[in-house]
N, C-alpha and C positions, 0 to 999 in steps of 0.2 A: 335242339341241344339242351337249353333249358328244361323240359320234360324229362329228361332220360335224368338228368339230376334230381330233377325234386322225386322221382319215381324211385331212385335209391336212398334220397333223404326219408319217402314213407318209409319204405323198405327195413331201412334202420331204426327207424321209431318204432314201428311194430314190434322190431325185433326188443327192442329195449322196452316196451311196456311188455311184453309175455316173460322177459327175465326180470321185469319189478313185479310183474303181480306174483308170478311163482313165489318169490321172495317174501312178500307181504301176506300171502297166503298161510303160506309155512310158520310167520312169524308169531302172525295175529290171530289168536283161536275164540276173539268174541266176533271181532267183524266179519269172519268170513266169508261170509253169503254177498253181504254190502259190497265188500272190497271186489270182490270174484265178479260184480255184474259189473260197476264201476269201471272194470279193465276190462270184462268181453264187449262193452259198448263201445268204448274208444277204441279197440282192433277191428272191432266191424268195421268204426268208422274211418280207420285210415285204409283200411283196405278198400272200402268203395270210391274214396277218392284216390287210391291207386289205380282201381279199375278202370277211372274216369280220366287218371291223368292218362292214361296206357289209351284208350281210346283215342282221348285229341291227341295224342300223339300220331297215333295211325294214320286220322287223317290229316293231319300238317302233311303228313307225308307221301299220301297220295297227292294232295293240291302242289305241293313243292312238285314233283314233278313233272303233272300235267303242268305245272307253268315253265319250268327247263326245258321239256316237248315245245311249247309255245316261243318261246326264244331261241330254241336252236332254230326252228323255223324262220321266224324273224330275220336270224343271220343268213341263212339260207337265198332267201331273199334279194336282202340287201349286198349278197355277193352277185346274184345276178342285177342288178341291177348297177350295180360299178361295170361287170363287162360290158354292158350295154352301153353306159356310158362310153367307155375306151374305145370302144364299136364307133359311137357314132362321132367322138374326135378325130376320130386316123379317116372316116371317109370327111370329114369337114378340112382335115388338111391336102386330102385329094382332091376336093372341089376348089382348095384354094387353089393347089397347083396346076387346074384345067386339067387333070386328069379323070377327073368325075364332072357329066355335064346335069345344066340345069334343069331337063327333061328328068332324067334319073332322078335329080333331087329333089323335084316337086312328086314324085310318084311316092317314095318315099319317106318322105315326110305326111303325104298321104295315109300312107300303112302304117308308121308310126302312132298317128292320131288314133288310127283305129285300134291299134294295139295297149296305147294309153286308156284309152276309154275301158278296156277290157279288164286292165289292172286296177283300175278307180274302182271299177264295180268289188272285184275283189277284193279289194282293202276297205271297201264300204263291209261287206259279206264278212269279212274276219273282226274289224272292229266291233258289230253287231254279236258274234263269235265270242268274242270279247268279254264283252259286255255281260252277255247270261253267262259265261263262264262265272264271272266276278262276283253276279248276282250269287249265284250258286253255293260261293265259298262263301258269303255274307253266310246265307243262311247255316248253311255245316257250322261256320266257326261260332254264329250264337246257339 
């Protein structure tokens, strides 16, 4: 957001030195030559920092939303993992009730472990993920 402003703020200042030098051109018939480089230097110059604000802009905004991608996931997630949750309280209150026996839920808790382990690995694998993502945007953003 910052960007898109100061990219109108150049925007304007250029425009306002090419209607001061026009001016001072027209006015001043010794320095001509001086005045005329004096003002194509500082529109070069705010132009390439437009250029360059217009760039980090670009990519703020590829990063911004590979990181949106990266938290919808996240939520994603973290909804199956609430059902899983609700999952395993409603059979915990059938095991309360003897309607689930203890055979079933040593088997299960079995699969579970093994299921856990599966998901550790993977949140091991994304945080790593992570990680050179982060690396990544260090480097772009210097």
């Amino acid at each position: 957001m910052a960007n898109g402003k100061t990219v109108k703020k150049k925007e304007k200042q250029t425009r306002k030195l090419n209607k001061s030098w026009k001016q001072h051109y027209e006015a001043d018939g010794i320095n001509k030559t001086e005045t005329a480089l004096k003002y194509e230097q500082r529109v070069s110059s705010l132009q390439k920092a437009l250029s360059q604000l217009t760039q980090t802009s670009e990519k703020e905004k590829e990063l911004h939303g590979a990181a949106q991608q990266e938290a919808e996931e996240i939520l994603r997630e973290r909804k199956v993992d609430e059902d899983e949750l609700l999952f395993v309280k409603a059979r915990m209150r059938e095991y309360e009730k003897e309607v689930y026996g203890l055979d079933e839920a040593v088997e299960e808790a079995g699969e579970m472990r093994e299921t856990m382990r599966g998901k550790d690995e993977e949140i091991e694998r994304l945080l790593k993920e992570i990680d050179a993502l982060n690396g990544e945007k260090d480097v772009v953003l210097e």
